[in-house]
C-alpha positions as CSV (number, residue, x, y, z in Angstrom):
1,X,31.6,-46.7,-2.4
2,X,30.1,-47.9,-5.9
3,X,30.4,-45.6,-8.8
4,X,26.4,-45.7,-8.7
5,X,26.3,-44.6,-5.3
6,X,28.7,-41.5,-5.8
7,X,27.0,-40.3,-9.3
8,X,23.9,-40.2,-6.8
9,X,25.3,-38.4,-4.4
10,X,26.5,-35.8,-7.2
11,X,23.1,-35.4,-8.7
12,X,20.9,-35.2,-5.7
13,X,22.5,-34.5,-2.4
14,X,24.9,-32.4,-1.4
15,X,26.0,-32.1,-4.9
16,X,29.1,-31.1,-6.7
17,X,28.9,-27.4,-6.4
18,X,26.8,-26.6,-3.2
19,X,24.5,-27.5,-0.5
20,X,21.3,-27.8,-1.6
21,X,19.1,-29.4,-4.0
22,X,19.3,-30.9,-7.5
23,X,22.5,-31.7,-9.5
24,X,24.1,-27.6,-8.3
25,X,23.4,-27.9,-4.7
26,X,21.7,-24.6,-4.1
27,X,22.5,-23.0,-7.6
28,X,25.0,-22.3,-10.1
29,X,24.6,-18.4,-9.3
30,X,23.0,-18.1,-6.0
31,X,21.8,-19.4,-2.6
32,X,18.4,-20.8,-3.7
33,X,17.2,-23.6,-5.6
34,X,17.7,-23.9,-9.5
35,X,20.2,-22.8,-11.3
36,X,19.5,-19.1,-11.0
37,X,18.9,-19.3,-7.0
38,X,16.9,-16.1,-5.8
39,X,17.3,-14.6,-8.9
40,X,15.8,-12.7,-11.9
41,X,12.4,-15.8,-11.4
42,X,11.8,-14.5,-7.8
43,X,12.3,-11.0,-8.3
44,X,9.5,-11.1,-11.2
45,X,7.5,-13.5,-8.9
46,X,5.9,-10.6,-7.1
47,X,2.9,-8.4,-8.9
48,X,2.7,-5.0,-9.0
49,X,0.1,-3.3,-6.5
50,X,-2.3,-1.0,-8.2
51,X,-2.0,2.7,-7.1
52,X,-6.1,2.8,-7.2
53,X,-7.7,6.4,-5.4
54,X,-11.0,8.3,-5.8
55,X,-11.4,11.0,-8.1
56,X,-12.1,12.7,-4.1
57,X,-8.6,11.4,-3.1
58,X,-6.7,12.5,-6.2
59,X,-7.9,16.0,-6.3
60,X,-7.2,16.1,-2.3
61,X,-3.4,15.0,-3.1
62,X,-3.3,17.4,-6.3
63,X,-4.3,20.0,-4.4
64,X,-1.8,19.5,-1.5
65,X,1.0,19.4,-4.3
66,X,0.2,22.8,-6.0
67,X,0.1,24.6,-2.4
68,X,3.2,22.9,-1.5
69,X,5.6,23.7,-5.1
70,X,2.9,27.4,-5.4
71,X,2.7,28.9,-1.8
72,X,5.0,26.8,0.6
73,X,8.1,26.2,-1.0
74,X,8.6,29.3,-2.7
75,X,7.7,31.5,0.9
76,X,9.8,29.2,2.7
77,X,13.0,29.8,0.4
78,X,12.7,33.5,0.8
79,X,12.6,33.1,4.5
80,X,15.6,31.1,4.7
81,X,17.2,33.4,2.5
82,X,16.8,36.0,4.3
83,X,17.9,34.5,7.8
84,X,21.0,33.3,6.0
85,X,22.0,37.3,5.4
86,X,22.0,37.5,9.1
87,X,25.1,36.3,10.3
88,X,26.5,32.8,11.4
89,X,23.7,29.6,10.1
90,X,25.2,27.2,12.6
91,X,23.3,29.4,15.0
92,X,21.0,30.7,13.2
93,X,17.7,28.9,14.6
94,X,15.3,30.3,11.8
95,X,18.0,29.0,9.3
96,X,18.3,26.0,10.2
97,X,14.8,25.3,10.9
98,X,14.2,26.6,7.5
99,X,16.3,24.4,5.4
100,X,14.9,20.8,7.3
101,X,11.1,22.2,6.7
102,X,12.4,22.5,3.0
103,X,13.7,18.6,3.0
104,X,10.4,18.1,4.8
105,X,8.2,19.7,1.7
106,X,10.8,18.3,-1.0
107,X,10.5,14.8,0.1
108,X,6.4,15.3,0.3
109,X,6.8,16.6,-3.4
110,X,8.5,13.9,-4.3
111,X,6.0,11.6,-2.5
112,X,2.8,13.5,-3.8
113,X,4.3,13.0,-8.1
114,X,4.9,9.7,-7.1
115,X,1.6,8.8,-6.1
116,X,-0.3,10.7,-8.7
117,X,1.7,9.6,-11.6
118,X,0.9,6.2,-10.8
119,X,-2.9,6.7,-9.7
120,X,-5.6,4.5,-11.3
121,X,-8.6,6.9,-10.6
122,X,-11.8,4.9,-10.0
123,X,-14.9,7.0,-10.3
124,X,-17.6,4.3,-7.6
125,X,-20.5,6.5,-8.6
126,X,-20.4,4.6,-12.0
127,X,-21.6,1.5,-10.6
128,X,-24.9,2.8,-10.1
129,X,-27.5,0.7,-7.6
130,X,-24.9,-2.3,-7.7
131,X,-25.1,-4.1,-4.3
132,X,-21.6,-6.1,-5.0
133,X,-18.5,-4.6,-3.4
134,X,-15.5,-3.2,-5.5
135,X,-13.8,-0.6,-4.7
136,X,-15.4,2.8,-3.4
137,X,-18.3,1.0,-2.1
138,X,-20.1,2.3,1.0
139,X,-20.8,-1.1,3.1
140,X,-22.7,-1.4,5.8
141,X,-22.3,-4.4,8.1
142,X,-23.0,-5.9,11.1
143,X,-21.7,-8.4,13.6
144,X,-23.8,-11.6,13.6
145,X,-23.3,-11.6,17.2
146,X,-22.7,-9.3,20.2
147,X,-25.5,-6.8,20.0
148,X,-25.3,-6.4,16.6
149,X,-23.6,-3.1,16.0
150,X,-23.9,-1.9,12.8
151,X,-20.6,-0.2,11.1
152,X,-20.1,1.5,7.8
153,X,-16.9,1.9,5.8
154,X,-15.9,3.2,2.4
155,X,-13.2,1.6,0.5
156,X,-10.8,3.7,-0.9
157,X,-7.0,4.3,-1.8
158,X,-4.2,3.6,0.4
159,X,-3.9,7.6,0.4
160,X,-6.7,8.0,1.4
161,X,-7.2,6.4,4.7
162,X,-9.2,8.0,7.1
163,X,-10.4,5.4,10.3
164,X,-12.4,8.6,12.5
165,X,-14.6,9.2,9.1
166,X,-14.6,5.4,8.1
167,X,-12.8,5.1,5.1
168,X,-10.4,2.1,4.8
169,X,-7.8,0.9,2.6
170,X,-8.9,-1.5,-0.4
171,X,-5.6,-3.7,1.1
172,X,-7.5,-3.6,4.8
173,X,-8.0,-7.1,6.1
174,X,-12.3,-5.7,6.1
175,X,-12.0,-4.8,2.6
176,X,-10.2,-8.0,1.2
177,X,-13.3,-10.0,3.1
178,X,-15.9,-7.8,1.9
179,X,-14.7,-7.3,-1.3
180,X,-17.0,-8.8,-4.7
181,X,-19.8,-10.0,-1.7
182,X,-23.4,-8.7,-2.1
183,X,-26.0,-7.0,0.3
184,X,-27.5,-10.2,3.1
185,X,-23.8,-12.3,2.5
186,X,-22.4,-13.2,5.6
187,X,-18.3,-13.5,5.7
188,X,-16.0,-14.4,8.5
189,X,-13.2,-11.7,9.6
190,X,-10.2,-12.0,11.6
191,X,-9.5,-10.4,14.1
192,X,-7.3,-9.7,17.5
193,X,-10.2,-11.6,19.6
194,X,-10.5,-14.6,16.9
195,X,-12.5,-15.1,13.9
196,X,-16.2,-13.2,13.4
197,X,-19.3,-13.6,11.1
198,X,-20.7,-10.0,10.2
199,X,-23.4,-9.5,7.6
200,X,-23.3,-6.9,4.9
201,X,-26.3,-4.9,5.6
202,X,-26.4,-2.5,2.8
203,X,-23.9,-1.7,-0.4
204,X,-23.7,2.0,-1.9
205,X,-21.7,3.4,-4.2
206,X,-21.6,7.8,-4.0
207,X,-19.1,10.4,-4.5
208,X,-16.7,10.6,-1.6
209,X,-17.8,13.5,0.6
């Protein structure tokens, strides 16, 4: 083989080092491509998803918290102390019912200052008569064929969900397609049965009920 031939080899094939591309094969320090493989460049590759929620939303989880750490918590350790001065725990059903119902609320505290510590709260009522969708809009739509059925949603926080009373999540495939359109746009949506036009009948923004 020519010394042309092998400094080729080195630089681009299966290269000194490893088994991928350029002149490291798959990396000096890992299993991908370039010298850092799938390091530090693809951890910091993905963004950060905004924690946004209704004023409606974070009051409901603020709420939740300060019954859970006020009234729950606190009545629950006084029951579990007290079934723990009656004799054996290993078979001591209100025992040991007590202390998983405590992980149970612990965890959910946990969740809840999570969640509110990293809120964005979005008031929608300050968009006034807009009839583009952000988030918080009230949209009305309708399927451009099939009858069409009008539907409403509100989009809101990922803590918020609620499908019976219409409220979706800002991430739902509906609110990614709906979202910056206006009142008379039509847009396509995917779904299970294949792709659908609906038309978005009607945009309001007002505080979540």
């Amino acid at each position: 083989m020519s010394k042309a031939a092998t400094l080729s080899r080195n630089r681009n094939g299966n290269g000194r080092n490893g088994n991928g591309h350029g002149r490291n094969g798959n990396g000096r320090n890992g299993n991908g491509h370039g010298r850092n493989g799938n390091g530090r460049a693809a951890a910091t590759a993905t963004p950060e998803v905004k924690n946004y929620i209704t004023p409606h939303g974070y009051a409901r989880l603020k709420t939740e918290l300060t019954k859970l750490l006020d009234a729950e918590r606190p009545e629950l350790v006084k029951t579990i102390q007290c079934a723990a001065s009656n004799g054996d725990r290993s078979e001591n059903g209100d025992y040991i019912y007590g202390k998983k119902r405590l992980r149970e609320i612990d965890r959910r505290i946990h969740f809840l200052n999570k969640r509110l510590d990293s809120a964005e709260v979005v008031d929608p009522v300050r968009r006034g008569d807009s009839d583009q969708i952000f988030f918080g809009a009230t949209v009305t739509y309708a399927y451009v064929r099939g009858g069409r059925e009008e539907r409403t949603v509100t989009i809101v926080g990922v803590d918020e969900v609620d499908v019976k009373r219409g409220q979706v999540s800002w991430l739902s495939p509906i609110a990614r397609v709906l979202m910056k359109k206006r009142s008379g746009d039509v847009v396509t949506l995917a779904t299970p049965a294949g792709e659908a036009e609906i038309e978005i009948i009607g945009v309001r923004y007002r505080p979540a009920a």
